[in-house]
N, C-alpha and C positions, 0 to 999 in steps of 0.2 A: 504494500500500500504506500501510494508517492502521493501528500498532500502539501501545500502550502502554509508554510509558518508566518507568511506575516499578511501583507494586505496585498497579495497575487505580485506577480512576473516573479518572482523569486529563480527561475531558470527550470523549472521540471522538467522541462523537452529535454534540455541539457542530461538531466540524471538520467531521465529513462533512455536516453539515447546511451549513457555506458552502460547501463543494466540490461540493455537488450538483448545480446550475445548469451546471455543466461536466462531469458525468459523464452516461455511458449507460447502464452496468451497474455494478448494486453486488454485492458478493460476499462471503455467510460461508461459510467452511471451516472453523474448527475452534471446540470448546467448543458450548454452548449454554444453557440454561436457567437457568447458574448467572450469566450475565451478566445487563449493566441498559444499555443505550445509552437516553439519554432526549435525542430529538431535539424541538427547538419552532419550530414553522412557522405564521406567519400567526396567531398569538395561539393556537395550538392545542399542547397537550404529548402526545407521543408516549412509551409505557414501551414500549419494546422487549429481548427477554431471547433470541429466538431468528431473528424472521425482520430481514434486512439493512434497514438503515433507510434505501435510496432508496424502501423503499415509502410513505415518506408523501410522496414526491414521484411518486409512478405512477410508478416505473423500473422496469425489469426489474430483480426479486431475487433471483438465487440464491444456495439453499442447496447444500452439497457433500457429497460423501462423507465428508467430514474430521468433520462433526459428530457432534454426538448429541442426539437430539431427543425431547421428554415430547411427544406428538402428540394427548394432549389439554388440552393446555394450549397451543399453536401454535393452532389452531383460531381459537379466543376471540383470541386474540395478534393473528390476520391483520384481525379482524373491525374495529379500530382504523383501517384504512388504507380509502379511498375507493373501492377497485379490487381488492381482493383478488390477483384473478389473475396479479395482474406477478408476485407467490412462484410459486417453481418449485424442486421438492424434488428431490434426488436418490434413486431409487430403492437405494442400497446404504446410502446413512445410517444411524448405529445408534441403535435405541428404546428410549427410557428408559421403565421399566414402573414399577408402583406396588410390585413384589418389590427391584427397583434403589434404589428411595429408602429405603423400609425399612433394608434391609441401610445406608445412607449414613448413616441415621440413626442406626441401632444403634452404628457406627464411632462415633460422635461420641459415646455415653453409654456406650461402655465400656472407659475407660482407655484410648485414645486419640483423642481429641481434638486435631483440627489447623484445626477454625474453619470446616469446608467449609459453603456454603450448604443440603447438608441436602436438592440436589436428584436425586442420583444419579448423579453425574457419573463421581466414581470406581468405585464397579460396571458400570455400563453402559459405560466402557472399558475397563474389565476382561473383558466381554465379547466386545467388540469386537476385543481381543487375544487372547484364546485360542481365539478363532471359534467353538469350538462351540456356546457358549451366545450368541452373534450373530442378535439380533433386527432386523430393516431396514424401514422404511418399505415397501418392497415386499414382504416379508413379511405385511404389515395386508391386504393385496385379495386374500390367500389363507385364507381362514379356515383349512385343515386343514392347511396347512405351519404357520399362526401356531402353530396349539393344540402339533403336536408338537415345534416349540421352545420354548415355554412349559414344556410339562411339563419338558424336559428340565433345563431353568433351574431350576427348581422340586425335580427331583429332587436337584443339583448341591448343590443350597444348601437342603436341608430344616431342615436340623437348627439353622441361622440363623435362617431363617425363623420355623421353632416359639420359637424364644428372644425374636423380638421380639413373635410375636403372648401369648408372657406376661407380656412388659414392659409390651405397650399392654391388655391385663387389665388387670390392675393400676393405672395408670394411667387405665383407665376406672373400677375401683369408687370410685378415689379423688375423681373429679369433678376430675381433670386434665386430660383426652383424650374430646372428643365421638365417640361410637362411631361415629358417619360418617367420622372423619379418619383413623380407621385404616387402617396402610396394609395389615395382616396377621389379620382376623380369624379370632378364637379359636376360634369357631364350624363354622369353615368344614373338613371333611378339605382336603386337599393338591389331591384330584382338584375340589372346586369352586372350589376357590382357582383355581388353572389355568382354570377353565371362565368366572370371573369378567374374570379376567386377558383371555383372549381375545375375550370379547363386546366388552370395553369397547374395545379395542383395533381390533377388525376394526369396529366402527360409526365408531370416530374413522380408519378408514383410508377410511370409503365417503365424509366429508364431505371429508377430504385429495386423493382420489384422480386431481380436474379438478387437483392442482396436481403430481401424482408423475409423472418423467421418468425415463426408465433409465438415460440417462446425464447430466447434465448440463454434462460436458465440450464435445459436441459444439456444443453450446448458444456455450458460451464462444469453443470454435476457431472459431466462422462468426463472431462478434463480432469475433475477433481479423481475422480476414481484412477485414471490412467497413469498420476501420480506425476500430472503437468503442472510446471512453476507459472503461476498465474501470477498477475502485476495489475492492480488496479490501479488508476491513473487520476489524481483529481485536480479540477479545474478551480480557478481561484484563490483564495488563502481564508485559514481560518478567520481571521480578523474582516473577513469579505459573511461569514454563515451568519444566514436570517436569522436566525434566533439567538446566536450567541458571541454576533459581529460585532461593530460600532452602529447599531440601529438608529436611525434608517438609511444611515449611507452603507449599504452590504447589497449582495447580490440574491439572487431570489429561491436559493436552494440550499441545503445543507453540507457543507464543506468539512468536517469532521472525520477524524478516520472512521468513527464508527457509522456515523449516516448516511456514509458514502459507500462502504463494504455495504449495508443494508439495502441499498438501492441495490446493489449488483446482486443481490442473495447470496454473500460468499462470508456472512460472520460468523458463523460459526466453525469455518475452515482457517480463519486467518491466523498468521502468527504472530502473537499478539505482543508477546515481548520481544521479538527480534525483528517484526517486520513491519514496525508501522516506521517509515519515513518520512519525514518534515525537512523541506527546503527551505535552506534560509538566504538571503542576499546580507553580505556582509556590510552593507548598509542598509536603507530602507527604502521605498516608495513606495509610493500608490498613485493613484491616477480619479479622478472624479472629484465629489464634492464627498465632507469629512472630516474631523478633527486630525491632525499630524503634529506628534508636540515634535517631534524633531527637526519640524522640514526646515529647508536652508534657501532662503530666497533671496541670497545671492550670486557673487561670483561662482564662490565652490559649490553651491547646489548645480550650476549653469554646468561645470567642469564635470561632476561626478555625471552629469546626463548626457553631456557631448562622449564621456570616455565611456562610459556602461551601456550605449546607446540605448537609451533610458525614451522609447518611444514603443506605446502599443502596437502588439502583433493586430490587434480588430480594426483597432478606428486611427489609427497613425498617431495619437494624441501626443503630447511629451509628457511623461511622466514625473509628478514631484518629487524632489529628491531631499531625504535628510539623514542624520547619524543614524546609526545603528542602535534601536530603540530594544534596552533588553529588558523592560515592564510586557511592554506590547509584545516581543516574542516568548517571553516567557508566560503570560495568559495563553498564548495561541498554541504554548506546547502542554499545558495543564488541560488545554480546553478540545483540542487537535487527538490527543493520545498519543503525542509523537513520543518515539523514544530513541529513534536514532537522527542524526541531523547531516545535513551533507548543503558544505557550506561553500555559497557562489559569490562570486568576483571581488575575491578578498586582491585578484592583481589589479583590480582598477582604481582600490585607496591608495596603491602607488604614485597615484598624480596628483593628491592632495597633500599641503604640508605639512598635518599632525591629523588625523584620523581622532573624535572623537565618541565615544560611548555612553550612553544617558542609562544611567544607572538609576535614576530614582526619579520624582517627580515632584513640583510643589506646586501644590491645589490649594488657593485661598488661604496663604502661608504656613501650610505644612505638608511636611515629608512626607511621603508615601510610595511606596514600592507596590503597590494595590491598582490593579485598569482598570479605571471607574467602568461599571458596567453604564451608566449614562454617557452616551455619546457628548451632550453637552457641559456638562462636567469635565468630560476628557479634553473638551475643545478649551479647557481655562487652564489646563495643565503645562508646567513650565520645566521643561528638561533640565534636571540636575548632570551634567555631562560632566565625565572623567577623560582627560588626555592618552592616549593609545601606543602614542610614541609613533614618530614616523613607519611607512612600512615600505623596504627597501623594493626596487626595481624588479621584479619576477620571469627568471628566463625560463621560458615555461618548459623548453624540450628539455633542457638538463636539470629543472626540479622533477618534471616527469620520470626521467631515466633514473635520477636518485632517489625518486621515492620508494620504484620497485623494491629494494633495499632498505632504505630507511624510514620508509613511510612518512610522517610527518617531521621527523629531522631533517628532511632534506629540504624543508622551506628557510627562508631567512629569518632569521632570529627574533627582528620586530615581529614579522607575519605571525612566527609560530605563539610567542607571547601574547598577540591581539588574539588568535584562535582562544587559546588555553583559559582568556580572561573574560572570552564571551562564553564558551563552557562553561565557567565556574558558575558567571551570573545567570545563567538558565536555569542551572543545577539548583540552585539559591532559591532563587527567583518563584519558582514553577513548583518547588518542592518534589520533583522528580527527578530522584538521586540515583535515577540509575541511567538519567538521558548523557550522551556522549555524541560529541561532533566527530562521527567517523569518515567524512570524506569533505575532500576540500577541492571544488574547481579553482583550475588556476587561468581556465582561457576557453571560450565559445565552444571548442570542438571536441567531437566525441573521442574519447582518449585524454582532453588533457584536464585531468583528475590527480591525486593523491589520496592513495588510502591511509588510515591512521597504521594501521598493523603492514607492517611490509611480506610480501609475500613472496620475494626470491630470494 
């Protein structure tokens, strides 16, 4: 289990791109479209936002019923990988329609705004929760079931709908919005809107439909039997989960090691002490709207974004950038289940001049090592930062070659110290005295890693 320890991009593509070589099956269960895993294999870059990223290594991919999927935009997605067919969809999955992002989008331009990608992530779970308006992947290879949940969708939410196709008017007389990008036109009554909705939808279910399975459980359970290493893969970071995120700047599904195994049905096979893994950036960001007690809205935030190329894999955004927050990742390893940690672009605070660590916080003048479960409480928090010590210049092929051998000896002295002193405060922090930072990236590509225990 690969999950996110702080507020997403933390590098996962990165891990599971070196954990491949020893996986059989890869596995997404929850989120979709609003992610970015960008895996690089053999000089080749992969964007991946919906299907599991052993498919640029021809594994088996599945997708689960946990997601939610834009399924013309998967299409074009799959089309990146050599072999298509290792994706394998689950027939109950719910579809994100072009009425879904509308509505996602509206959310964001009328008074309130919470940062979301804009892809429909939040109506199409909202869907998905109150089932009647539940669109599925195997709903696409039925036209006349699609249409009459369409409508129904449709009807549900008219009166939304007509407010954005005035917005996107308007925006089109303006020479803002190309009338092709619309997701609601003005034109159209409600009944060809619907009629629209469903063509596009049942054609992208006929080019889906070699990959749709009805269950994709069972898939999993004969894997489990065969005594296949499975990798569940999750999208986001703890600090991003609906219910135990910075509410209501988070994302619209459970990002938890355990909610996430749940959605795939694989909890009670997982291993629980040894294989929950948490990505961490050895700095911080996040991307939307949010409380950040760390962020750096200066030069060196400007620096660590230009050298981390600190820009989303979905929407190109730039990413905010600040110290390395170890309240916020230590809730997210308490709250995550992480217990091992595999720690990314500790080489790119080589380009700042002192690297610092926010060890504690002060809230309305006192200390606390505690992350307010209120998001606006946490928005009045003030980083008590500790200096890190510079971290020398990182040559990645010969810390690589030396690590085989010396594992994490073979980093430079500052690096290996700023490692050893963000372990401590997790350990501290999180009260989980048995978590350890056993892998350190030292650079984008697959292989260039360091594990703690040397192994030649």
């Amino acid at each position: 289990m690969v999950i996110g320890g702080q507020w997403g991009d933390e590098g996962k593509g990165k891990f599971v791109s070196d954990l491949a070589p020893y996986v059989d099956v890869f596995v997404r269960s929850q989120g979709g479209p609003n992610s970015g895993h960008t895996v690089m294999v053999n000089g080749r870059k992969y964007a991946f936002h919906q299907v599991p990223s052993g498919a640029a290594f021809r594994k088996p991919s599945i997708m689960t019923a946990g997601m939610v999927i834009n399924p013309l935009l998967l299409y074009d997605e799959m089309q990146q990988v050599d072999d298509p067919s290792v994706v394998l969809i689950d027939a109950r999955t719910a579809v994100i329609t072009r009425a879904h992002r509308a509505l996602d989008g509206y959310g964001e331009i009328n008074g309130t705004a919470i940062g979301t990608t804009r892809q429909g992530m939040g109506p199409a779970y909202e869907s998905k929760a109150n089932r009647r308006e539940l669109i599925t992947i195997g709903d696409m290879l039925d036209k006349q079931r699609l249409a009459e949940k369409i409508a129904n969708y449709a009807l549900a939410h008219a009166v939304e709908l007509l407010q954005v196709a005035e917005m996107e008017q308007i925006a089109v007389a303006k020479g803002e919005l190309d009338p092709k990008n619309a997701l609601v036109q003005s034109n159209l009554s409600r009944e060809q809107y619907c009629n629209l909705l469903t063509d596009e939808l049942f054609a992208a279910g006929q080019k889906l439909a070699p990959h749709i399975v009805d269950d994709t459980s069972i898939i999993l359970q004969q894997a489990v039997n065969s005594a296949k290493r499975i990798l569940v893969e999750g999208a986001q970071g703890v600090l991003l989960d609906r219910d135990v995120g910075t509410v209501p700047y988070v994302t619209s599904s459970r990002t938890t090691a355990g909610a996430t195994l749940a959605d795939a049905g694989l909890s009670r096979y997982a291993d629980q002490k040894n294989g929950y893994w948490g990505v961490i950036k050895a700095y911080t960001t996040r991307v939307g709207g949010g409380p950040f007690p760390t962020e750096l809205k200066n030069g060196t935030g400007e620096l660590l974004r230009q050298k981390g190329f600190e820009f989303g894999t979905t929407t190109g955004r730039a990413r905010r950038t600040g110290w390395f927050d170890a309240v916020a990742t230590a809730y997210a390893i308490r709250m995550g289940e992480i217990s091992s940690g595999y720690l990314t672009k500790i080489d790119v605070l080589s380009a700042v001049k002192e690297p610092m660590i926010c060890v504690a916080y002060e809230i309305d003048g006192a200390r606390t090592a505690e992350f307010p479960a209120d998001a606006r409480v946490l928005g009045r928090a003030i980083p008590i930062l500790e200096p890190a010590g510079r971290i020398e210049r990182i040559n990645r092929h010969d810390i690589v070659m030396a690590g085989r051998k010396k594992g994490f000896d073979a980093l430079p002295e500052n690096a290996r110290a700023y490692v050893e002193r963000v372990e401590t405060l997790l350990r501290d922090l999180s009260g989980a005295k048995d978590f350890e930072i056993s892998a350190i990236s030292v650079g984008p590509w697959k292989g260039q890693t360091v594990v703690k225990q040397a192994f030649v």
